[in-house]
C-alpha positions as CSV (number, residue, x, y, z in Angstrom):
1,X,-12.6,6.9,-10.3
2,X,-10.3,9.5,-11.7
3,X,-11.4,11.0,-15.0
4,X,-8.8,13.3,-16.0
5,X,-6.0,10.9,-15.8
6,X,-7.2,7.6,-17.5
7,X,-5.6,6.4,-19.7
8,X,-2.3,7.5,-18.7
9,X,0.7,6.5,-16.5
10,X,0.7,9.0,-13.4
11,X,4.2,10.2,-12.8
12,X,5.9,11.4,-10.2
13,X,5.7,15.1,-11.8
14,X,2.1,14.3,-12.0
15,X,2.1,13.5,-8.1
16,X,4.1,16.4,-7.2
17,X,2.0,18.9,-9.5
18,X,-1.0,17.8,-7.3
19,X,-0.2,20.0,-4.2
20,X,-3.0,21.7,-3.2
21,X,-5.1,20.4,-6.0
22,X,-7.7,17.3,-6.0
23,X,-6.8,15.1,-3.0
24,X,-4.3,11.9,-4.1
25,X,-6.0,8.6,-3.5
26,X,-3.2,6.0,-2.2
27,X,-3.8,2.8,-1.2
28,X,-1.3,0.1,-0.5
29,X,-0.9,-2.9,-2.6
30,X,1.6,-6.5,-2.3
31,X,0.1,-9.0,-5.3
32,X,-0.9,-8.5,-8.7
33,X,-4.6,-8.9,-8.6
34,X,-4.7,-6.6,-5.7
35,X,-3.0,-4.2,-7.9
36,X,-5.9,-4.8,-10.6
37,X,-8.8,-4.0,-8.7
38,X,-7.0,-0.4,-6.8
39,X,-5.4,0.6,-10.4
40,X,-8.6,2.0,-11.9
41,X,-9.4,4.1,-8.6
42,X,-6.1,5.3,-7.1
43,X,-3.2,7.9,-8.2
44,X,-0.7,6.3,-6.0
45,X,0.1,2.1,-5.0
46,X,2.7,1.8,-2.4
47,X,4.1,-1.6,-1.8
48,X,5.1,-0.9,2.0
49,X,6.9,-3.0,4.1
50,X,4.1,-3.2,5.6
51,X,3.7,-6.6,3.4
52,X,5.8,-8.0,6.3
53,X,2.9,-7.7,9.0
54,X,-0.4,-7.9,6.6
55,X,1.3,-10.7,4.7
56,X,3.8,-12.5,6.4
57,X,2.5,-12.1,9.9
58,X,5.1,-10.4,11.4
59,X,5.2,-8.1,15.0
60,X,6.9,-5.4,13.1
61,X,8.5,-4.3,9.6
62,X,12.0,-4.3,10.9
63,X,12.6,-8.1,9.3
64,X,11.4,-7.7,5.8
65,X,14.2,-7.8,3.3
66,X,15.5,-6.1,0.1
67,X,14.5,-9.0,-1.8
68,X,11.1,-9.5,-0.2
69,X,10.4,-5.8,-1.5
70,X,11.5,-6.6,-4.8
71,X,9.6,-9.6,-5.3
72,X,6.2,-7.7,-4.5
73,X,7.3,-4.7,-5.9
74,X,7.3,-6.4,-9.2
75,X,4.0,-8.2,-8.3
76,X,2.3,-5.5,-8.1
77,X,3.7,-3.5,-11.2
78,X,2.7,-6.0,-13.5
79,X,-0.8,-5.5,-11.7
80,X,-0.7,-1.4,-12.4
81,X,-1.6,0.6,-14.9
82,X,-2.3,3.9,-14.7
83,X,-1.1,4.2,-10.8
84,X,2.4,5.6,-10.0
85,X,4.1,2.7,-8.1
86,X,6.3,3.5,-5.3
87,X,8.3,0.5,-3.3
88,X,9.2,1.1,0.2
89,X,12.9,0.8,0.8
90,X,13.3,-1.8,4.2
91,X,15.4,-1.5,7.0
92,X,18.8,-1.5,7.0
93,X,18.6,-1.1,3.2
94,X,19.8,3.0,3.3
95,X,20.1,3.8,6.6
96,X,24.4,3.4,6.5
97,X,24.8,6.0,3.8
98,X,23.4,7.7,0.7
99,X,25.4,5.2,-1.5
100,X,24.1,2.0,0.2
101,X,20.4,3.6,-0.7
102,X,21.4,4.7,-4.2
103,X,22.6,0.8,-5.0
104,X,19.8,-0.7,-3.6
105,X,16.9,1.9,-4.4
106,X,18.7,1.7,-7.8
107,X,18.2,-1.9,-7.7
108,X,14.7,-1.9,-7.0
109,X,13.9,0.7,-9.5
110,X,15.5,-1.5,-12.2
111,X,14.2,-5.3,-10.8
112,X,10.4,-3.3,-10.3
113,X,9.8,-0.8,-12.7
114,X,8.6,1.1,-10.4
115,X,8.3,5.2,-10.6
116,X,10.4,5.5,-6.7
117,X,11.1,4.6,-3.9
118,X,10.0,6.0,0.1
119,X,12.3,6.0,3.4
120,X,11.2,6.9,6.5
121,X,13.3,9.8,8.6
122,X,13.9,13.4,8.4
123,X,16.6,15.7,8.6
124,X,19.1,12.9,9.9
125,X,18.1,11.4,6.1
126,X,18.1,15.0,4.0
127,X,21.3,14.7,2.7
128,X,20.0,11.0,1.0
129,X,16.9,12.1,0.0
130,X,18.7,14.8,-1.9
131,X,21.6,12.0,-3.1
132,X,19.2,10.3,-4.5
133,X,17.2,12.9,-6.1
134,X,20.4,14.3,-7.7
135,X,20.8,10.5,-9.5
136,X,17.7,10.1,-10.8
137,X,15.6,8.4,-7.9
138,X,12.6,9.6,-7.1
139,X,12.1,9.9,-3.7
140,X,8.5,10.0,-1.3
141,X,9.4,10.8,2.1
142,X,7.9,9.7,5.4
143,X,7.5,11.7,8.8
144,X,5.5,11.1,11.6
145,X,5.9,8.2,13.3
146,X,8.3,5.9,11.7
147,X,7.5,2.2,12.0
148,X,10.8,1.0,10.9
149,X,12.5,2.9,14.3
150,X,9.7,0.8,16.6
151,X,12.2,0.0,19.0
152,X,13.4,3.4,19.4
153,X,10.2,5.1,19.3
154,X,9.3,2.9,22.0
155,X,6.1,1.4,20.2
156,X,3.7,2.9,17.7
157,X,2.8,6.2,19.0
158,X,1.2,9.4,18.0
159,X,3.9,12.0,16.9
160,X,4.0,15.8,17.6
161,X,1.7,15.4,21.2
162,X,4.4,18.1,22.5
163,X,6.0,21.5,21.3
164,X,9.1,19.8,20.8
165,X,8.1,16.7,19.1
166,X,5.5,19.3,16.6
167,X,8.9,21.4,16.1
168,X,10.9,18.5,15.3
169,X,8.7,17.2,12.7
170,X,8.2,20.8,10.9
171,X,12.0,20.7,10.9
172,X,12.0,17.1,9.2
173,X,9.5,17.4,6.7
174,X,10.9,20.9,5.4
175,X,14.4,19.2,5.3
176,X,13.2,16.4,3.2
177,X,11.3,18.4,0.8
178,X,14.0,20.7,0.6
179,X,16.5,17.9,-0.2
180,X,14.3,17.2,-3.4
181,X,11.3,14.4,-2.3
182,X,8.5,14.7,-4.3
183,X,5.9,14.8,-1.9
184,X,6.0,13.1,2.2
185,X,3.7,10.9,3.7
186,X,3.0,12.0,7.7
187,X,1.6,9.3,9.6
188,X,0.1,8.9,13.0
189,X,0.7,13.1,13.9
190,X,-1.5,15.3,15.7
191,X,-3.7,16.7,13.0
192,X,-3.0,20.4,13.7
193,X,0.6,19.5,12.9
194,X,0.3,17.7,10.2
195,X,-2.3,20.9,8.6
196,X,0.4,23.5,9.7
197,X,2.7,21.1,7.7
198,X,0.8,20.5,4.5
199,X,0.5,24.4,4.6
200,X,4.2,25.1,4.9
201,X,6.1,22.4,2.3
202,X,5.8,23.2,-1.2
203,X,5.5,19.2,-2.2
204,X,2.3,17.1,-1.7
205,X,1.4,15.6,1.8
206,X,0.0,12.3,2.5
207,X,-1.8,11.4,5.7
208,X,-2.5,8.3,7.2
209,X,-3.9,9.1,10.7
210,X,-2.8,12.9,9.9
211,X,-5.3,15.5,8.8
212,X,-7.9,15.7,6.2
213,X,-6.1,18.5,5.4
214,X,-2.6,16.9,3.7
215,X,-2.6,16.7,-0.3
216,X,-3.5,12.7,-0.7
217,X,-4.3,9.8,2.0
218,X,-3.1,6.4,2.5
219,X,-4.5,3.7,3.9
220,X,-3.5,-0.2,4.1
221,X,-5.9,-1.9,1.5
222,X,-6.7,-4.8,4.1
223,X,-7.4,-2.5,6.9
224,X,-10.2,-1.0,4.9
225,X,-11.5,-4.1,3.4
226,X,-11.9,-6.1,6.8
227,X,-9.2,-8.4,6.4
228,X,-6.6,-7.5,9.3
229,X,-8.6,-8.9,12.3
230,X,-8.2,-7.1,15.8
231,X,-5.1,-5.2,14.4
232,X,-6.2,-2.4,13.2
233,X,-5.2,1.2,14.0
234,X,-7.9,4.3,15.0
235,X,-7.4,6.0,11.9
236,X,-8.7,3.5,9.8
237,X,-12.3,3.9,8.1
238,X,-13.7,-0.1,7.3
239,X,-15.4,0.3,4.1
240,X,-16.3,-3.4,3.6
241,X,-16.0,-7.0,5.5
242,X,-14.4,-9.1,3.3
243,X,-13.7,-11.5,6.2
244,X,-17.1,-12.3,6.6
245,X,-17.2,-13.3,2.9
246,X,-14.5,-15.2,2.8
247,X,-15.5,-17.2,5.8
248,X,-19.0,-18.1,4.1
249,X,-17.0,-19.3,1.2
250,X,-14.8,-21.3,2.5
251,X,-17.5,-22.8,4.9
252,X,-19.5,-23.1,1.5
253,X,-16.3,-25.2,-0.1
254,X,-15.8,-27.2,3.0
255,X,-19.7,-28.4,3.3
256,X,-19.6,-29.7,-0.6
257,X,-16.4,-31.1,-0.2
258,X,-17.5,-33.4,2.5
259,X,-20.7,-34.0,0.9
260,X,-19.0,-35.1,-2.2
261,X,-20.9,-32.1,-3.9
262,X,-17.7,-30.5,-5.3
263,X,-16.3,-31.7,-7.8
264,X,-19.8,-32.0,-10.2
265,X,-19.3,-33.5,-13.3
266,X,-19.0,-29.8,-14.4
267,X,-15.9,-29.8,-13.0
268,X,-14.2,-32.6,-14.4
269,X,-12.4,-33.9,-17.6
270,X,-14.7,-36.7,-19.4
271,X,-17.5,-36.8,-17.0
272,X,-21.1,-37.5,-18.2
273,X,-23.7,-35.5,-16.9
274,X,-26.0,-36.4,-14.0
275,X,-29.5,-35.7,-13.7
276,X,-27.8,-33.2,-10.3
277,X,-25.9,-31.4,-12.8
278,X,-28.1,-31.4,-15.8
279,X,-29.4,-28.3,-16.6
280,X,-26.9,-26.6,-13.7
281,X,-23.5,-26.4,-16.3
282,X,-21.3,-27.4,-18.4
283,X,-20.1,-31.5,-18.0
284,X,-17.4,-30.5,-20.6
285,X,-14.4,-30.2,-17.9
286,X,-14.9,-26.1,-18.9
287,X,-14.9,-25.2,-15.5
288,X,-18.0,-23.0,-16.2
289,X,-20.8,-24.1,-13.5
290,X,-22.2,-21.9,-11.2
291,X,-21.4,-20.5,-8.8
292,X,-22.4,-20.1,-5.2
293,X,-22.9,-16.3,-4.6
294,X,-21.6,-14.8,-1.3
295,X,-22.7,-11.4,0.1
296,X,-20.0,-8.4,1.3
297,X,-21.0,-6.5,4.2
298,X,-19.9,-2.6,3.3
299,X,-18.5,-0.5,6.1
């Protein structure tokens, strides 16, 4: 849990002022109470589009929508605070030009709250990284591999496996810093790129599948936690297996339910207590019974 920070909002000077310091924590967040439990522990909450395939079960994060971002961007701000929230900008929401991502980032910052906004790309998006930064919108860049250009990437793979490719990607990420982004995120990169990188740009790195090198790390909170099934890229560390705990509790649920167990008098508005429930909780309709424990395997 951060120490020097609590108690305050982390900005995006804050973020940027981090290079080369203590390594950012950054986790990704969609909901409220998800927000909750990471605010205490992280510097940085990303609501990705991402929501799109952990959430809504989609193939990729080309369909999610302006609106969709919004909705969970505001979710999760309400959730934060102490973490600098940062809401991913979708598809087809700033690729035309810089002023189709200044109305809409400037939409999202003033529906959300939120401290800024990330797009994926690199030099071919410089000059609206540095549009945006030049009108007050913060801006996290993303190099790498770039889920929002699936199709043209042919698939998600590993970026900068050649000269050219590792050229290409020192060229983006020194374009976007130098257009103004406050720090980059470099996914799924050989790690001696993504080291050389972190070196080279004066703004804070943040690796996901990159190098333990970079500034900060990211990770999707339900890859960690256990709750994405087979899906789950190399670079993820499991660090508990809430899947298994959720499937004992809903197996719990489903066996009083059919036994009539569940609802107890407890539970219920008016009920008198029976010698079952005596002693067990309140027959007040306080909802405060017990309640069946489940145990979380940690990764």
């Amino acid at each position: 849990m951060r120490t020097e920070t609590r108690g305050k909002t982390i900005t995006v000077k804050d973020i940027r002022d981090r290079k080369g310091g203590e390594p950012l924590v950054c986790l990704t967040a969609y909901s409220t109470p998800v927000a909750r439990a990471l605010d205490p522990h992280c510097d940085l909450l990303l609501v990705g589009d991402s929501v799109g395939m952990v959430v809504y079960g989609m193939d990729t994060t080309i369909g999610v929508s302006l609106e969709t971002m919004i909705a969970h961007g505001q979710a999760v701000r309400r959730g934060a605070g102490q973490a600098c929230v940062i809401v991913d900008l979708p598809f087809g929401s700033y690729q035309e030009s810089p002023e189709q991502a200044f109305r809409n980032a400037a939409r999202v910052l003033a529906e959300t709250g939120c401290a800024g906004v990330k797009l994926e790309g690199g030099g071919a998006m410089a000059e609206t990284v540095a549009f945006l930064s030049a009108r007050g919108v913060p801006v996290l860049g993303h190099v790498g591999l770039l889920p929002q250009s699936f199709h043209a990437l042919g698939g998600f793979r590993t970026q900068g496996r050649e000269e050219r490719s590792a050229v290409e990607l020192h060229h983006d990420a020194r374009a976007i810093a130098e257009a103004g982004a406050f720090a980059i995120v470099i996914e799924a990169t050989m790690e001696a790129v993504a080291r050389d990188i972190t070196a080279e740009v004066p703004v804070p790195t943040i690796g996901i599948g990159a190098s333990p090198a970079c500034d900060g790390q990211i990770l999707v909170t339900e890859d960690i936690l256990g709750l994405s099934g087979e899906r789950v890229p190399k670079f993820v560390k499991p660090y508990a297996d809430l899947k298994s705990g959720l499937d004992e509790a809903v197996a719990a649920y489903a066996e009083e339910v059919r036994a009539r167990r569940f609802p107890g008098p407890e539970h219920c508005f008016g009920a008198k207590p029976t010698s079952r429930a005596a002693g067990s909780g309140k027959a007040d309709g306080s909802g405060e019974g017990p309640l069946r424990r489940v145990t979380i395997k940690a990764g």
